[in-house]
C-alpha positions in Angstrom: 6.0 -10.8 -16.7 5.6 -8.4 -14.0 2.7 -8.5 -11.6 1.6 -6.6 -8.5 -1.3 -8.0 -7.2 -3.1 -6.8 -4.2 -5.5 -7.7 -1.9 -7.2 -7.7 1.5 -9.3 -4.4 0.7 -13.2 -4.6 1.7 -15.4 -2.4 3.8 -14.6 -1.7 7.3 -16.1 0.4 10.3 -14.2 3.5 11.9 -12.2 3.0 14.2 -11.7 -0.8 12.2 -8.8 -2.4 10.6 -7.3 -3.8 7.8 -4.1 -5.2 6.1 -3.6 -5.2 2.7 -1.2 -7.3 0.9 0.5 -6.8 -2.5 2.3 -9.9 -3.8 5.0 -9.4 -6.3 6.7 -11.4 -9.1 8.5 -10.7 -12.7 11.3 -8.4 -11.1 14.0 -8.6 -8.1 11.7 -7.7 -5.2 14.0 -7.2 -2.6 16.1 -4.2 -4.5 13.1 -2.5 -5.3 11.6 0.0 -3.1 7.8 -0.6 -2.4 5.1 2.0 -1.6 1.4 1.6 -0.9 -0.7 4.7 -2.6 -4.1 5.6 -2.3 -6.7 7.5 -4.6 -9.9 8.9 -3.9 -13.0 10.0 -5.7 -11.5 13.2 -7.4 -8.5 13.5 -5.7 -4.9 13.0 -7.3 -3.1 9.6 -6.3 -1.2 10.7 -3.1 1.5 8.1 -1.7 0.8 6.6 2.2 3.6 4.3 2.9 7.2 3.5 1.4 9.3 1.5 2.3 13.0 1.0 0.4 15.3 -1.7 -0.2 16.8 -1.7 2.7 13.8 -1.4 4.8 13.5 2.7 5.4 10.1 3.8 5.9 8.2 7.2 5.6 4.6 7.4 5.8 2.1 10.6 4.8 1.5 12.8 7.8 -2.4 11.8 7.6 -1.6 8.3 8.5 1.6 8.3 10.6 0.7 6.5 13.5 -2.2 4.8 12.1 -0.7 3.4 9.3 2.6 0.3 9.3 4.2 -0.7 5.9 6.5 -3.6 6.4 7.5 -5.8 3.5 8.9 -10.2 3.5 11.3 -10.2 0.8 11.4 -14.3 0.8 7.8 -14.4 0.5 8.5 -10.8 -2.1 5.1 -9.8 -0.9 4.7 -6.2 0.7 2.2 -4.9 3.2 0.0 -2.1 4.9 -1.5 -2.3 8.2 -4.2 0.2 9.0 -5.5 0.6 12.0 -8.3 3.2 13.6 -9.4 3.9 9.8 -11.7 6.8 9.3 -14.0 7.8 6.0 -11.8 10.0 4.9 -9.0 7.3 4.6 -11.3 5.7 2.0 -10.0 5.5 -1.6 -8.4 3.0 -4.0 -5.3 1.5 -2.7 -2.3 0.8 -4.8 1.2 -1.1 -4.8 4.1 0.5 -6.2 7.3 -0.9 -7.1 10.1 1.5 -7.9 13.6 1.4 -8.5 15.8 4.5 -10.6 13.1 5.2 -13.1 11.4 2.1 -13.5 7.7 1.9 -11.7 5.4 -0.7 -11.3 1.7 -0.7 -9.9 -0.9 -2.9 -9.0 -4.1 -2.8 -10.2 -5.7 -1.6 -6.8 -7.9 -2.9 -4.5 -11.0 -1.0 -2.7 -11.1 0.1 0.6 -14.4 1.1 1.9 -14.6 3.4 5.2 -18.2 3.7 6.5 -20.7 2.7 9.3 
């Protein structure tokens, strides 16, 4: 069975930080690409950070800088460092497995921008 679970969301400060993890089980992690997504309160799903197989990245240009996606294949857990959030970087965040046309995703986890 495959599960992405995430966690590690909460509410933060601007100018705060967080890192949210995404562990991963039920399919070969390591040849999978993994990406971190984000949705706000009606706004379309936009991706933030991705990371392939072999350990690529690309990030959004909102976040680039801001935002670090690295990924431990032994541990198949994948993760997002944000630093200097803002409010507008708050939204639902997701995990993302992807490989060819097969896509997984986590069932979110909330992170909370404000002062």
């Amino acid at each position: 069975q495959v599960q992405l679970v995430e966690s590690g969301g909460g509410l933060v400060q601007p100018g705060g930080s967080l890192t949210l993890s995404c562990a991963a089980s039920g399919f070969p992690f390591s040849s999978y690409a993994m990406n971190w997504y984000r949705q706000a309160p009606g706004k379309q799903r936009e991706l933030v950070a991705a990371m392939s197989s072999g350990g690529a990245t690309n990030s959004a240009d909102s976040v680039r800088g801001r935002f670090a996606i690295y990924r431990d294949n032994l541990k198949r857990t994948v993760f997002l460092q944000m630093n200097s959030l803002q409010p507008e970087d708050t939204a639902v965040y997701y995990c993302n497995a992807r490989k060819l046309n097969t896509n997984y995703w986590g069932q979110g986890t909330q992170v909370t921008v404000s002062s």
